[in-house]
C-alpha positions as CSV (number, residue, x, y, z in Angstrom):
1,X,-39.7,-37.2,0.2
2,X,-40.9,-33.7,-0.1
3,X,-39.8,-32.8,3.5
4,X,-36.3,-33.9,1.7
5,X,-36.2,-32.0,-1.3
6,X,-37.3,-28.8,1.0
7,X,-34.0,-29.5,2.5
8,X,-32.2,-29.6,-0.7
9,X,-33.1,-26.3,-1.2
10,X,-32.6,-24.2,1.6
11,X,-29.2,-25.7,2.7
12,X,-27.3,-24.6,-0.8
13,X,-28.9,-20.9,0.1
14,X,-28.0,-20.9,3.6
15,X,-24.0,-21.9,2.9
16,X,-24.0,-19.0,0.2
17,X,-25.5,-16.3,2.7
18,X,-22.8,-17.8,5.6
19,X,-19.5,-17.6,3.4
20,X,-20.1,-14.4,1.3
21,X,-17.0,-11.9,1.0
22,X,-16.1,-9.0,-1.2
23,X,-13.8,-9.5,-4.1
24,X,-11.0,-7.4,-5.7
25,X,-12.8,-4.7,-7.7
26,X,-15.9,-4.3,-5.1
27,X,-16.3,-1.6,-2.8
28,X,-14.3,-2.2,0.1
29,X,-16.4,-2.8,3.7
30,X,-16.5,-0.1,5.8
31,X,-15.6,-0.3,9.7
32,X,-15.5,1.1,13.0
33,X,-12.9,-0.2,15.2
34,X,-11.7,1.4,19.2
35,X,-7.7,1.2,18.3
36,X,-4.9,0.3,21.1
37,X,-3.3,3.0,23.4
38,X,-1.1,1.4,25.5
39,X,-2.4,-1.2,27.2
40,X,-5.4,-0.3,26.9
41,X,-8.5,1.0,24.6
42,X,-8.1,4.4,22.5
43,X,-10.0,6.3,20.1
44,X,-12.6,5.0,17.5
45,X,-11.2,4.5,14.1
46,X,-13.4,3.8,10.5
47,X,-12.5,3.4,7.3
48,X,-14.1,6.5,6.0
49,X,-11.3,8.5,8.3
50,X,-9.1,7.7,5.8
51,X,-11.1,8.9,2.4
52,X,-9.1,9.3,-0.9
53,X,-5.9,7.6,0.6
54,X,-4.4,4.3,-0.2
55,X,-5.2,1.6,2.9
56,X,-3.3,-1.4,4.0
57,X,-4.7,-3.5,6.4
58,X,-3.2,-6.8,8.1
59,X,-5.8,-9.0,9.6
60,X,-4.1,-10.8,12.3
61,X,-4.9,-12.5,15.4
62,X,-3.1,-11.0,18.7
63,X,-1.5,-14.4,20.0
64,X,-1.2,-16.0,16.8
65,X,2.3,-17.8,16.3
66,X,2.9,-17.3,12.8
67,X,1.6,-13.9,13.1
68,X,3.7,-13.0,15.3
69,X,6.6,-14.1,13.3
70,X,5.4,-12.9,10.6
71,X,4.5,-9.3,11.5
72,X,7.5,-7.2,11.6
73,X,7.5,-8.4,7.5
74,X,4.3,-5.6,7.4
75,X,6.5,-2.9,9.5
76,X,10.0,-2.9,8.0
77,X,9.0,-4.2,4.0
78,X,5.2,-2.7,3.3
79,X,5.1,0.4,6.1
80,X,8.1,1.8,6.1
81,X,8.4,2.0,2.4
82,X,5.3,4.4,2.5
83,X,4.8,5.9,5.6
84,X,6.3,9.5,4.5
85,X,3.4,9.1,1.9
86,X,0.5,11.4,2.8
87,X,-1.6,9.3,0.6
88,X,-1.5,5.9,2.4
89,X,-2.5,4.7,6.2
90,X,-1.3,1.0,7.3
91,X,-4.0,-0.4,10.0
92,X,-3.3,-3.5,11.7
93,X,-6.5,-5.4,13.1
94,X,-7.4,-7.9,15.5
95,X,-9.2,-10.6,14.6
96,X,-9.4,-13.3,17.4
97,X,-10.7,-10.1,19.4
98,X,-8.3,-10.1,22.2
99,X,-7.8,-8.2,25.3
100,X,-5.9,-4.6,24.4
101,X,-3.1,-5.8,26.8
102,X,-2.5,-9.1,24.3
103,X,-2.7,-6.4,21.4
104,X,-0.2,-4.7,23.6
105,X,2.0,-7.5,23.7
106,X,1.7,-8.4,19.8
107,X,2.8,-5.0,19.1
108,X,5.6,-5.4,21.2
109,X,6.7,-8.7,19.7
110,X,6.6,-7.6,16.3
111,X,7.9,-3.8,16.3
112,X,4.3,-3.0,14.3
113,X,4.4,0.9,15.2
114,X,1.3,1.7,13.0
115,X,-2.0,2.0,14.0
116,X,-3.7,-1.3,15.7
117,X,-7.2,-2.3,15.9
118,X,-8.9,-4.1,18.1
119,X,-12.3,-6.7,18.4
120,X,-12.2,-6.9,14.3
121,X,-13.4,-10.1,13.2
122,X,-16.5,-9.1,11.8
123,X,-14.5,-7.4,8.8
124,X,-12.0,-10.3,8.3
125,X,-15.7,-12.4,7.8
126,X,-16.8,-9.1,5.7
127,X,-13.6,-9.6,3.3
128,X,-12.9,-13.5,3.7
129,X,-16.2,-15.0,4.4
130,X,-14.8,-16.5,7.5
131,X,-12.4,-16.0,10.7
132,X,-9.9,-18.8,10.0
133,X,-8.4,-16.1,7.0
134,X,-5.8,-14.3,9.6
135,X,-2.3,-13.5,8.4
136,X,-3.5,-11.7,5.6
137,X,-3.1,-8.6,3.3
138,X,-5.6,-6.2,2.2
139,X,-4.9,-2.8,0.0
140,X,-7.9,-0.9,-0.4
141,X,-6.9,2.1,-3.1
142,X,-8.3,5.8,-2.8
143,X,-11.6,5.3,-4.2
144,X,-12.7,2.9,-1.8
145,X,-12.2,-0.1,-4.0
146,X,-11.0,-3.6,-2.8
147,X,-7.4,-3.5,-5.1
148,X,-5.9,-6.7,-3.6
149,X,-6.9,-9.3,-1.6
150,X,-3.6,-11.9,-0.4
151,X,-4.5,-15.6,-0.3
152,X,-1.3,-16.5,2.0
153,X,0.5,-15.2,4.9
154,X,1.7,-12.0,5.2
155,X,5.3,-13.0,5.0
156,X,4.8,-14.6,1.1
157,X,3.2,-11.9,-1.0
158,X,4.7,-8.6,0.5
159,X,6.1,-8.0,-2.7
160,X,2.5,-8.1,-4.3
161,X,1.2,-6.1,-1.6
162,X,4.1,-3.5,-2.3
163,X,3.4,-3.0,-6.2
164,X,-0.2,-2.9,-5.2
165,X,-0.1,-0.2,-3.1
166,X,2.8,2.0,-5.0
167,X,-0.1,1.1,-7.8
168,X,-2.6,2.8,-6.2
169,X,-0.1,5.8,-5.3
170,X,0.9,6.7,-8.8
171,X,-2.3,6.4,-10.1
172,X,-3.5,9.8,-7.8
173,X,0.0,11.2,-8.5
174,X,-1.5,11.0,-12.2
175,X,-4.8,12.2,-11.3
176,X,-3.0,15.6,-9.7
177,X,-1.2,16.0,-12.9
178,X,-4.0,16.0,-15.1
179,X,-6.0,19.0,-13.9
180,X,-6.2,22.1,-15.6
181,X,-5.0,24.2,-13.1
182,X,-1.7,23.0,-12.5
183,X,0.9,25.6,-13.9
184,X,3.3,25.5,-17.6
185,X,6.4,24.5,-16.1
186,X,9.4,22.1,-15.5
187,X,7.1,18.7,-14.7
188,X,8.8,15.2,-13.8
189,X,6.4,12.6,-14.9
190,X,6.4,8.9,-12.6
191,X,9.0,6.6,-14.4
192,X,7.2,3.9,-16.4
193,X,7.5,0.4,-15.7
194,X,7.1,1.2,-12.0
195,X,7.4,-1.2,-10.3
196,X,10.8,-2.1,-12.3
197,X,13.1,-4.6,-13.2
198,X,16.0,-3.6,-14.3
199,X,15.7,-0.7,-16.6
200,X,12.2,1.7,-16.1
201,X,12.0,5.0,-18.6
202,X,11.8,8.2,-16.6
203,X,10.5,11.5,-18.3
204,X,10.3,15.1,-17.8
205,X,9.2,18.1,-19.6
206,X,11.5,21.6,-19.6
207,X,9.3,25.2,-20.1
208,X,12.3,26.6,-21.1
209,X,16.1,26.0,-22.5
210,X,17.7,25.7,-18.7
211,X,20.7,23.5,-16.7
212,X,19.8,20.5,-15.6
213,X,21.0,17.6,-13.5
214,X,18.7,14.1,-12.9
215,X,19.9,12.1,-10.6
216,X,18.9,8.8,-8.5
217,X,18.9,8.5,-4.6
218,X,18.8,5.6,-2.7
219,X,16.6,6.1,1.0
220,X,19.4,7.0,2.5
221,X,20.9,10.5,0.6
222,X,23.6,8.3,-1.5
223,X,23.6,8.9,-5.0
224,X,23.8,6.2,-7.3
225,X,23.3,7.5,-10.9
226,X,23.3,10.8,-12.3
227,X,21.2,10.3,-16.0
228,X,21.3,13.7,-16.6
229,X,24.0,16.8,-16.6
230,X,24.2,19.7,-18.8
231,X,21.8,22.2,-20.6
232,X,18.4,20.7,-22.7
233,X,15.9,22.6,-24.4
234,X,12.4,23.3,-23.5
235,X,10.1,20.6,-24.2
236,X,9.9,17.0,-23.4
237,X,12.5,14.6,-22.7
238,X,13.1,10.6,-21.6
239,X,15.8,8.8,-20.6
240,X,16.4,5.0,-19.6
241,X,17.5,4.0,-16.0
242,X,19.2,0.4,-15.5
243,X,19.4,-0.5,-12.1
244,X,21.2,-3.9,-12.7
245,X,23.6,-4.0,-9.7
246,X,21.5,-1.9,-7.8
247,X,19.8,-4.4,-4.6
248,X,15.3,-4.1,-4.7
249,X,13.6,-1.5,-2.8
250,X,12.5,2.8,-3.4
251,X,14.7,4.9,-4.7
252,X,14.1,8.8,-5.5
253,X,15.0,10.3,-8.9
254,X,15.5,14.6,-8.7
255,X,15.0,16.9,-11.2
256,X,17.0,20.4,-10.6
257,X,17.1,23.3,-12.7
258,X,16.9,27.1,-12.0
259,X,13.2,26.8,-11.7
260,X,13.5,24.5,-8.8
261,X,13.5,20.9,-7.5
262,X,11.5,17.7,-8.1
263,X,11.6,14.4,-6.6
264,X,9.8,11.4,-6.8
265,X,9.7,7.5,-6.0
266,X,10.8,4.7,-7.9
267,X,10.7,0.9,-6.7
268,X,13.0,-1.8,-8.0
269,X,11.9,-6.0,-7.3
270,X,14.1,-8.0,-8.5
């Protein structure tokens, strides 16, 4: 009986220590990861290369069907909406630790053209407590915090993953606009709701009486609203967007005066 209740005690501690993971609002895991180059092995890579920047990571496995299929959802929906952005990295890494040529071969199934990992179970055990959690999305936000954390495949919470990271983004846009020695003078502040759906309020501040124009871009160049023509005076100003008719993805809003020209990103799920 007492050899049974010594049992009792140490098996409860044993599954806790064997399926322990990191939750949203922890300090992400750090790594060190050889990446693909070609068909073969390339340079080292670890998460503390990327410091202060937004990171996405997709924990996949290299001859994984659904993967596979669902891959290129992580390349043309989450990547190439902020790849321009200096702020954020995309890493994709291997979790059934493959050969580099099967990496080679994933990559060329799904289009991924960010950078791939390879032999990188140990942090898809760090972050889900096990290696059966593959398919998955992971945004880890400038100050080294776990922001989210997907629970299904890749393919059904892009949208999520999106609004997470363009989270993360505007919050050090913020950050840069809040120190003191930024100068007095025409300032376009990040529309607010962002992400939006349909109508998001989008503010700027004049230094002086000047000529204006606001207008919205799509990623392409082609102008679809113009919310703002004419001359304003100096101070602060808002105006109301409505993007009803307008299909979901980023679009840029431009503020152009005499003193110059400001852009930034908007995102519209619908």
């Amino acid at each position: 009986m007492k050899t049974l209740k010594v049992l009792l005690l140490i098996i409860p501690l044993l599954s806790v220590t064997a399926f322990a993971q990191i939750a949203v609002g922890d300090t992400a895991i750090t790594f060190s990861y050889d990446s693909l180059s070609g068909n073969s092995t390339g340079e080292s890579v670890s998460l503390e290369d990327y410091a202060g920047k937004v990171v996405y990571i997709f924990f996949y496995g290299a001859s994984c069907p659904h993967c596979i299929s669902n891959g290129p959802v992580t390349e043309s929906q989450i990547y190439s909406s902020f790849k321009d952005d200096t702020n954020f990295v995309a890493l994709g890494m291997d979790t059934w630790n493959y050969t580099p040529s099967a990496n080679a071969a994933f990559r060329n199934s799904t289009g991924i053209t960010y950078t791939l990992l390879l032999n990188a179970q140990q942090s898809l055990i760090d972050y889900y407590g096990g290696s059966g959690y593959y398919d998955r999305s992971v945004v880890i936000g400038a100050d080294g915090i776990l922001k989210y954390k997907g629970t299904s495949y890749v393919n059904s919470d892009y949208e999520q993953v999106i609004e997470a990271i363009q989270t993360e983004l505007d919050a050090l846009i913020i950050s840069a606009e809040s120190e003191p020695d930024q100068p007095e003078s025409m300032k376009l502040q990040q529309n607010y709701p962002n992400p939006f759906n349909p109508s998001t309020v989008i503010s700027y501040k004049l230094a002086e009486n000047s000529r204006i124009s606001l207008k919205v871009f799509d990623m392409l160049g082609r102008e679809v609203a113009t919310l703002a023509n004419g001359i304003k005076a100096a101070g602060s100003h808002s105006v109301t967007f409505n993007a009803t008719g307008l299909s979901s993805g980023i679009y840029l809003y431009q503020l152009k005066s005499s003193s110059g020209l400001l852009t930034r990103k908007m995102m519209l799920i619908k």
